[in-house]
Residue, then its C-alpha position, 0 to 999 in steps of 0.5 A: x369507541x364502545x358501540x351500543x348493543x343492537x340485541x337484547x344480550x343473549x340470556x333475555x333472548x327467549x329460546x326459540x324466538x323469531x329473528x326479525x329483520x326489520x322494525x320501526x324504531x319509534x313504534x310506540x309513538x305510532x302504537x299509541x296514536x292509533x289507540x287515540x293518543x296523539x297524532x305522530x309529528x315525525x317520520x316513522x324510523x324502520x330498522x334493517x338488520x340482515x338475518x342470518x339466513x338472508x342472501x347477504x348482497x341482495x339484502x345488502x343492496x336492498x336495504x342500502x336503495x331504503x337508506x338512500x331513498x329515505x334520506x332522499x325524502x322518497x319514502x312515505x307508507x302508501x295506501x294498501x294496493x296492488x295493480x294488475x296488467x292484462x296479459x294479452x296472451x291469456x286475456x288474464x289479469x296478472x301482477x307486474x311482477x309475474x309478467x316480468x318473470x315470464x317476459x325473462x324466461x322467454x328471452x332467455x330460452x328463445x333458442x336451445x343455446x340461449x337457454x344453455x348458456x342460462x340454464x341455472x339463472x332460467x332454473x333459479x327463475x322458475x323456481x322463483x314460481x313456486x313456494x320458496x323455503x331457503x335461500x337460493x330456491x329462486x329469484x323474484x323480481x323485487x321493487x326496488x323503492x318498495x310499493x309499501x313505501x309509494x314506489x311505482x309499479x313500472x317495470x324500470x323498478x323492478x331487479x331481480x333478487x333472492x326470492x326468499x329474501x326478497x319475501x320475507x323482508x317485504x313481509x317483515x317491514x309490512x308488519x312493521x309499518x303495520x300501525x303507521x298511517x299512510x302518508x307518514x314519511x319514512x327513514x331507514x337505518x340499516x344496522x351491521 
């Protein structure tokens, strides 16, 4: 059986062009009704394809949790927004995320054997903090079914994953939703 080509071949390519992870599909249908066409009848179809520097099995387990959560029927683009938690230590405002990495890093450096048996997921946590720039700087907490694709932001969504993976997938699916009104169900094909 002859499989279909999932890249433009090689000579098209333009030398030194991006690698995307994620696209949708049918674009130009959504592309066109927000230049005044038509209203798109159908759901948005976003593509996932592991880039080369991408953390295999996090990108892996996150793109089979779309896949699943899609055929579920769970998927829709949701309404640009981002809650935030008080911290009741720092009566600051802070991200459910940020909240969760730190809840971690405490419990995991309580007592000088605690943080010795850690040690390296409690540095990979901390980096995870700073700016990311190649695969195994850091961890993340990730939402597992996506807050760009109406999850709950509540801490049973949340795992830990790659940080530079985990960012730079959310940036791209952001990008490619970026035409899709909100409420449109969304299904995800996950390319090899």
């Amino acid at each position: 059986m002859v499989r279909g080509r999932t890249n433009p071949p090689r000579a098209a390519q333009a030398k030194g062009a991006k690698v995307v992870s994620a696209w949708l599909e049918n674009a130009d249908v959504f592309r066109t009704a927000k230049g005044g066409g038509p209203a798109p009848n159908g759901p948005a179809i976003l593509v996932l394809k592991r880039r080369p520097d991408f953390h295999k099995a996090d990108f892996d387990r996150k793109a089979k949790d779309l896949e699943r959560l899609g055929r579920e029927g769970k998927l829709k683009k949701a309404e640009s927004k981002r809650t935030k938690v008080r911290d009741k230590k720092t009566g600051k405002d802070r991200t459910r995320t940020n909240v969760h990495r730190d809840r971690m890093i405490r419990r995991l450096t309580k007592n000088g054997r605690k943080y010795q048996a850690n040690k390296e997921l409690v540095r990979k946590l901390y980096g995870g903090k700073k700016n990311v720039t190649k695969v195994g700087d850091g961890l993340d907490p990730d939402h597992i079914h996506e807050l760009q694709l109406d999850g709950k932001d509540i801490y049973g969504n949340l795992r830990m994953m790659d940080a530079y993976t985990n960012r730079h997938l959310g940036r791209e699916i952001s990008v490619a939703l970026r035409d899709v009104p909100p409420g449109t169900p969304v299904i995800v094909k996950v390319i090899p």
